[in-house]
C-alpha positions, 0 to 999 in steps of 0.5 A: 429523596435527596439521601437517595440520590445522593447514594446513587451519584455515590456508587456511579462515582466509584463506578466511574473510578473503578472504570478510569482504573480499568477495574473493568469487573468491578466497574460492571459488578456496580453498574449492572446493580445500578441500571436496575434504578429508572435514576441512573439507568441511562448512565449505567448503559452508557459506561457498560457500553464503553467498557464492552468497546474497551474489551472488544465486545461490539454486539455487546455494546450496541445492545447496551446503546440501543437501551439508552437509544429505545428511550432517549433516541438522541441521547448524544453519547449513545448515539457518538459511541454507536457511530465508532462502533460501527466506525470501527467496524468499517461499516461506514454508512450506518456510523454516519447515521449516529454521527448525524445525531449528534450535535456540534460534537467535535469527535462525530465531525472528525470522524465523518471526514474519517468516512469522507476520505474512506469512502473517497469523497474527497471534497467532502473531507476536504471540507470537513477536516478543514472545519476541523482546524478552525474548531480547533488548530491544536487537533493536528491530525486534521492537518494529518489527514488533510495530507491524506486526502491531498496527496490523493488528489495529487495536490502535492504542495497542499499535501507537503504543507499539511503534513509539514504542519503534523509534523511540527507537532509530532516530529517522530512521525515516520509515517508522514514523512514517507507521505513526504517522499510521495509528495516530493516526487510528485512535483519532481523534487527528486533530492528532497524525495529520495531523502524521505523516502528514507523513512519508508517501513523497512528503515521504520521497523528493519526487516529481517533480513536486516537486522540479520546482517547487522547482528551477524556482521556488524558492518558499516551502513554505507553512505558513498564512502569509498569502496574500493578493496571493501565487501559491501552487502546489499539486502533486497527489500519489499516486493518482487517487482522493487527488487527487478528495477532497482537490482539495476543500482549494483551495476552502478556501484561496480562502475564507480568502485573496484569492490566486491558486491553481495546481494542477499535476497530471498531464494525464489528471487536468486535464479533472476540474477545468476547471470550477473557478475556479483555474489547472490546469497539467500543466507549469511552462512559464508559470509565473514569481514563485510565492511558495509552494507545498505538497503536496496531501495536506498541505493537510488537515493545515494546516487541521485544524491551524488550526481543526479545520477538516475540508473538506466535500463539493464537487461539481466533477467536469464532466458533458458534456451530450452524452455522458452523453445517448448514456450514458442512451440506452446504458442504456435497453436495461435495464429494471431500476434499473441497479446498477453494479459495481466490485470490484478496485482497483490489484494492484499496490498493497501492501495489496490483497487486503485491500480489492479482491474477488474477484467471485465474492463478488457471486454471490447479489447478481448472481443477483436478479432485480431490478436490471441490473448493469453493470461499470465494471472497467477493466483488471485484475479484469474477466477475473474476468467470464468466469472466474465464468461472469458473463457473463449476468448482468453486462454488461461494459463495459471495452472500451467506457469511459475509451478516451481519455487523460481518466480516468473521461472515461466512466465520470463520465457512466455515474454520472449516469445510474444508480441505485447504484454499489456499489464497493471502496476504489477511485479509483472511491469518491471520484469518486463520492462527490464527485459525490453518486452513491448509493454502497455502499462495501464496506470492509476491518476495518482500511481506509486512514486517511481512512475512520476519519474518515469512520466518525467524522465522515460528512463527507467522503461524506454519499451513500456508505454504508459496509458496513464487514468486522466481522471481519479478512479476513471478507467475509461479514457485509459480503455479508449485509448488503448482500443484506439491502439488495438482495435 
């Protein structure tokens, strides 16, 4: 028997060889022969499972945990790695079923703060992660996710001291020091958020467009040298709405230096900025001896830097004479003020269900007797209509707007002829904002970065009023207040 066993504990060795060389074959040929044997079943199961989750085989995997489990239904490591499976498949509620089955481990704790923080229970993983460091401070992504989770709650100091703590571990994460920027500006530390912000995707991994321009014409990155009698290229960054507001920033470089100033943006984007005084290019065909160049959303960070300078409001955004004349004739069928709505930002975006709204919310405002409401919805959202049986009571416009390759081609010329916009954070806010339509900004308790400026200071956006969540994931002050407006 002993001989036996010894053979046996052989060849799960080899297995486990085979398995750390990642000779996964091999590793299975060893232990599928290996679970035959009632001695090393349970551990032949365990590794086919592991190296099932290293292919990407899930049902495979589960099916081999749930052998173990028939038997042994608190087999620790059956039940751990069926937790992250269904962990890994977002399945949150059943990968807490296998963590609660395993004791004292310290992968199934982290990893129910993991479910804590994506399920927003806040506190929960507050509490969790902060067990997770006094078991062991050297995990740093305790520290990490705490970050997370504070900047959330909007406890920005707590979230700066956490991701200060990753930080001194893991110095190269760009990730947390972005974190950082969000963190800063929302204690209104403005120089030391503009610094981070730095780190933002776009400088992580250059875009396109950037890396075009360095290869192309090798200019300098500008910093606040002097540019007078240079060429600078400025390179638009990130969504449609970032490139309305801060497009604002070349105005400010024409009023500090005697330069000429290009801005490269995408070719939906150039008819917005056809009426101001610099050169718009959607390629780099004509383009030769540039000096310099910089990101557009770095621009504010420079100025801020320089003189605490924050660029005002500047209306630049093109009415076509003729067509906002067909757009105010459109909207003369309506005999009320004209309201138009917009609830429903990109979904694709990470953090959007917490800034776009289901339109069932608007019920009780739509239900007034005293305003026409129109939907400047395009696209995804705009089904929501028919699904809240809306339809006599907000006219649907996705069909007939924006049908061209200009964005917002429609939808600037709607804005000039009606009475309020009412809108989520959406490109939609900016664009309206820059063009001083009178504007309701319904806003998340812990909303994107430039906003806390905005609460601050009011100086992006005098004719946006902000109706802002007084609590996290609460929509319903922000509903009665604007009722109390409206209705």
């Amino acid at each position: 028997m002993n001989i036996e066993n010894s053979l046996l504990q052989e060849k799960v060795n080899r297995g486990i060889k085979y398995f750390e060389k990642n000779k996964f074959d091999e590793a299975i040929e060893i232990f599928e022969n290996l679970r035959l044997n009632k001695n090393t079943k349970n551990i032949s199961y365990l590794f086919l499972g592991i190296i099932s989750i290293k292919k990407k085989e899930n049902t495979k995997a589960k099916k081999y945990f749930n052998k173990i489990l028939e038997n042994e239904p608190y087999h620790q490591d059956a039940n751990l790695n069926l937790g992250l499976v269904y962990f890994a498949e977002k399945k949150y509620e059943r990968a807490e079923f296998y963590f609660e089955k395993v004791n004292n481990n310290f992968t199934a704790i982290y990893h129910k703060g993991l479910i804590s923080f994506f399920t927003k229970k806040y506190d929960d993983a507050i509490r969790i992660f902060e067990n997770c460091i006094n078991i062991n401070k050297n995990f740093i992504f305790s520290y990490l996710n705490l970050g997370h989770v504070n900047l959330r709650l909007k406890k920005f100091n707590d979230a700066i001291y956490n991701y200060k703590k990753f930080l001194e571990k893991k110095p190269e994460d760009n990730i947390s020091k972005f974190n950082l920027a969000w963190s800063y500006f929302g204690i209104s530390d403005l120089e030391n958020g503009f610094k981070f912000y730095e780190y933002r995707k776009e400088k992580i991994e250059p875009k396109e467009k950037t890396l075009e321009v360095k290869k192309k014409l090798n200019p300098v990155e500008w910093n606040d040298e002097n540019l007078d009698n240079k060429k600078i290229i400025i390179i638009s960054e990130q969504g449609i709405g970032d490139n309305i507001q801060f497009f604002r920033y070349l105005f400010s470089l024409k009023e500090n230096y005697n330069c000429e100033i290009i801005f490269y943006t995408d070719k939906n984007l150039q008819h917005l900025f056809k009426n101001t005084p610099f050169k718009i290019v959607t390629d780099l065909k004509n383009l030769e001896n540039i000096d310099y160049f910089q990101n557009l959303l770095s621009l504010p960070g420079i100025f801020y830097k320089k003189n605490k300078f924050l660029q005002g409001p500047i209306n630049y955004i093109p009415i076509d004479k003729e067509k906002s004349l067909i757009w105010k004739n459109k909207l003369k069928k309506f005999n009320k003020p004209v309201i138009a709505l917009n609830w429903q930002g990109n979904k694709d975006f990470l953090f959007d269900d917490e800034r776009s709204i289901k339109l069932i919310k608007f019920k009780n405002i739509l239900n007034t007797q005293k305003f026409n409401f129109i939907s400047l919805q395009k696209y995804f959202g705009s089904e929501q209509i028919n699904k809240y049986n809306f339809s006599n009571l907000i006219y649907d416009l996705s069909s007939q707007i924006d049908i061209s390759e200009n964005a917002f081609e429609d939808t600037i010329n709607i804005l000039n002829n009606i009475n309020l916009l009412i809108t989520t954070d959406t490109a939609l806010a900016h664009l309206a904002g820059t063009m001083g339509i009178k504007t309701y900004l319904l806003l998340s308790y812990n909303p994107e970065w430039r906003w806390f400026i905005e609460i601050q200071k009011q100086c992006f956006y005098p004719g946006i009023k902000i109706i802002q969540q007084k609590e996290y994931d609460n929509w319903n002050s922000v509903f009665k207040q604007l009722e109390d407006i409206l209705v």
